[in-house]
C-alpha positions in Angstrom: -58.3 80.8 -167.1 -54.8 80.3 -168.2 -53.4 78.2 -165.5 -56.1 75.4 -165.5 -53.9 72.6 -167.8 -55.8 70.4 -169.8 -55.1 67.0 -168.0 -58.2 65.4 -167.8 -58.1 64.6 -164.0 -57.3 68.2 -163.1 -59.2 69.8 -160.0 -58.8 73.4 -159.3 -57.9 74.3 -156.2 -61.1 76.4 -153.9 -59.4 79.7 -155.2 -59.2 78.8 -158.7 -63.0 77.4 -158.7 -64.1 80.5 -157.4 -62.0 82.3 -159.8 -63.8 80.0 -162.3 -67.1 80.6 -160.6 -66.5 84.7 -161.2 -65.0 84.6 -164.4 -68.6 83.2 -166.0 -70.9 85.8 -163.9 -72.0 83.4 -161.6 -74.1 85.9 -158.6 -72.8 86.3 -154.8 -76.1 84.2 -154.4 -75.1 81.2 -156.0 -72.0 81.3 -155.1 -72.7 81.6 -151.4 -74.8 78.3 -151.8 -71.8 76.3 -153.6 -69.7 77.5 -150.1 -72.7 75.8 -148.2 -73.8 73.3 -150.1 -69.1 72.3 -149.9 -69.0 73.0 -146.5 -72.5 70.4 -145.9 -70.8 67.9 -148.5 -67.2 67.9 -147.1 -68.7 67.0 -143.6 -70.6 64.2 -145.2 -67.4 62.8 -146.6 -65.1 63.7 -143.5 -67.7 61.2 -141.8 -68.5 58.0 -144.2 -65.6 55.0 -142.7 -66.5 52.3 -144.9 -65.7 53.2 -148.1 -62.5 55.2 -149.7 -64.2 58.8 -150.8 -62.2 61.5 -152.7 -62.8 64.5 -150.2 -61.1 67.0 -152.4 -63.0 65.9 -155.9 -66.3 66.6 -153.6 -65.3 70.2 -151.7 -64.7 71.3 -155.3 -67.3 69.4 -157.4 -69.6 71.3 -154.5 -68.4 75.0 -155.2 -69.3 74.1 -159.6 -71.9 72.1 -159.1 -74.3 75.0 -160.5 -71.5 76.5 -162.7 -74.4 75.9 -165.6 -76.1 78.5 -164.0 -74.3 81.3 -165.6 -76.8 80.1 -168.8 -79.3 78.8 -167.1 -81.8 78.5 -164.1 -83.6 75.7 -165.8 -82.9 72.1 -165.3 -80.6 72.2 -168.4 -78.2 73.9 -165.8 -76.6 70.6 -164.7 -75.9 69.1 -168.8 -74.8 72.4 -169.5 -72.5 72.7 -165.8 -70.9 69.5 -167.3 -70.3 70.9 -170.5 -68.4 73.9 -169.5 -66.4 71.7 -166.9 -65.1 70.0 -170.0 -64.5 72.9 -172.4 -62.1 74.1 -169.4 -60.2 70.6 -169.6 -60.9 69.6 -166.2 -61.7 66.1 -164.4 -63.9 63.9 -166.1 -65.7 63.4 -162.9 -65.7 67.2 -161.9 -67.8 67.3 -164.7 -70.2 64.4 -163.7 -70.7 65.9 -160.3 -72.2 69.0 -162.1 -74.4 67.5 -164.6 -75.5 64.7 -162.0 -76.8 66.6 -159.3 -80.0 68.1 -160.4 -83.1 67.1 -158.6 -82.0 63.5 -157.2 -81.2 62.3 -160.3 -82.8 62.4 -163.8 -83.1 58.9 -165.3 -82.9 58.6 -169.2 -87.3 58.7 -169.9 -87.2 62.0 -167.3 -84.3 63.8 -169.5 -86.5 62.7 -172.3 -89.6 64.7 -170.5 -87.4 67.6 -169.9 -85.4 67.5 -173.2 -81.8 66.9 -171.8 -79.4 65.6 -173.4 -79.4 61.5 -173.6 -76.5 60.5 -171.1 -76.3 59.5 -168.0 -78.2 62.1 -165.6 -77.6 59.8 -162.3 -75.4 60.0 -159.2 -73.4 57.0 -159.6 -69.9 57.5 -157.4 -70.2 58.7 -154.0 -68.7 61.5 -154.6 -71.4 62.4 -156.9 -74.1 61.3 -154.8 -72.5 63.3 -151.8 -72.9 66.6 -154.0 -76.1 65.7 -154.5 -77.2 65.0 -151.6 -75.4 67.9 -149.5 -77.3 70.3 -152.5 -81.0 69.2 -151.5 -80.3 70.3 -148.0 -79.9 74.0 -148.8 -82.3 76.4 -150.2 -79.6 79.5 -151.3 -77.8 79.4 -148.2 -80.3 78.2 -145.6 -80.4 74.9 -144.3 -83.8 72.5 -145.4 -85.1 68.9 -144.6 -85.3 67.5 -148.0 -88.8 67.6 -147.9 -88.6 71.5 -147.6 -86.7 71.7 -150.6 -88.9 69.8 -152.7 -91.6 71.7 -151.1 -90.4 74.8 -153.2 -91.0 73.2 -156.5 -94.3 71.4 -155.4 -95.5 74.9 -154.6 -94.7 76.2 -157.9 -95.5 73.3 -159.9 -98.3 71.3 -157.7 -97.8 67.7 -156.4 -96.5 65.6 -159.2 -95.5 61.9 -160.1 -92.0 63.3 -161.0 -91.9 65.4 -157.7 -93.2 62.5 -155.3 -90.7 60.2 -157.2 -87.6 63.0 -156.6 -88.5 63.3 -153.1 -88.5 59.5 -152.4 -85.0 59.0 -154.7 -83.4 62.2 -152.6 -84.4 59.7 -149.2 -83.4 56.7 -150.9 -80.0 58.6 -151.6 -80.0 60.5 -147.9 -80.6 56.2 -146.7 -77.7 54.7 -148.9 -75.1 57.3 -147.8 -75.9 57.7 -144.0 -75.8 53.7 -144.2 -72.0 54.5 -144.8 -71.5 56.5 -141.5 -72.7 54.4 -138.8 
């Protein structure tokens, strides 16, 4: 990882973050769902006209988003995504894409619930809400309706206030950013 600098605003380009991606184990699996879950984001930004979005801070935010994964599957993985984003020197808000997209959104009593760490846990920019949003469409590679996503943990963990409440931010999130297409 020698030619990332340390400036704090510095983006890799696609080959370094998949260089990046490699160098901490991440699987072809997860991988192949940061590729989608870019591909789904950049056409979200390519498409929003009525604000200003920085289309290369979300193709590459997309490809780390789950860089936490090479420690864990667990929803630690964003924090910890974050955390390793940092160590490397890179963007401040790089970082804040990974940590930020879990679920849609973890607000300060959930991290609490979940024992993560006590910072901010919500999309806030667009491009972080872009990530975030363009994630909860994919399962792995394959496209899903939000509500098929969430599906997945409501099977494994039965219907829940947290779930029902994820589900119904994800929307509120899908609402507020096709708002900014048409």
């Amino acid at each position: 990882m020698d030619n990332i600098t340390n400036d704090s605003e510095k983006l890799p380009s696609r080959e370094e973050a998949i260089r990046i991606m490699n160098h901490f184990g991440l699987s072809h699996n997860i991988i192949n769902h940061e590729l989608a879950v870019m591909r789904k984001a950049r056409d979200i930004a390519h498409n929003i006209t009525k604000i200003s979005v920085d289309i290369e801070l979300v193709k590459i935010g997309a490809i780390m988003h789950d860089i936490g994964r090479c420690k864990t599957h667990g929803m630690q993985h964003g924090p910890v995504g974050g955390d390793i984003i940092r160590s490397l020197g890179l963007s401040e808000k790089l970082a804040r894409i990974a940590e930020r997209h879990s679920m849609a959104g973890i607000t300060p009593q959930e991290a609490e619930m979940f024992d993560l760490p006590d910072r901010c846990l919500m999309p806030e920019s667009i491009e972080e809400k872009i990530v975030c949003l363009a994630d909860k469409y994919h399962t792995g590679t394959i496209k899903v309706t939000i509500e098929q996503r969430f599906q997945r943990w409501i099977d494994k963990f039965g219907e829940n206030e947290f779930l029902l409440t994820q589900i119904k931010r994800a929307k509120e999130l899908e609402e507020e950013i096709l708002a900014l297409i048409f």
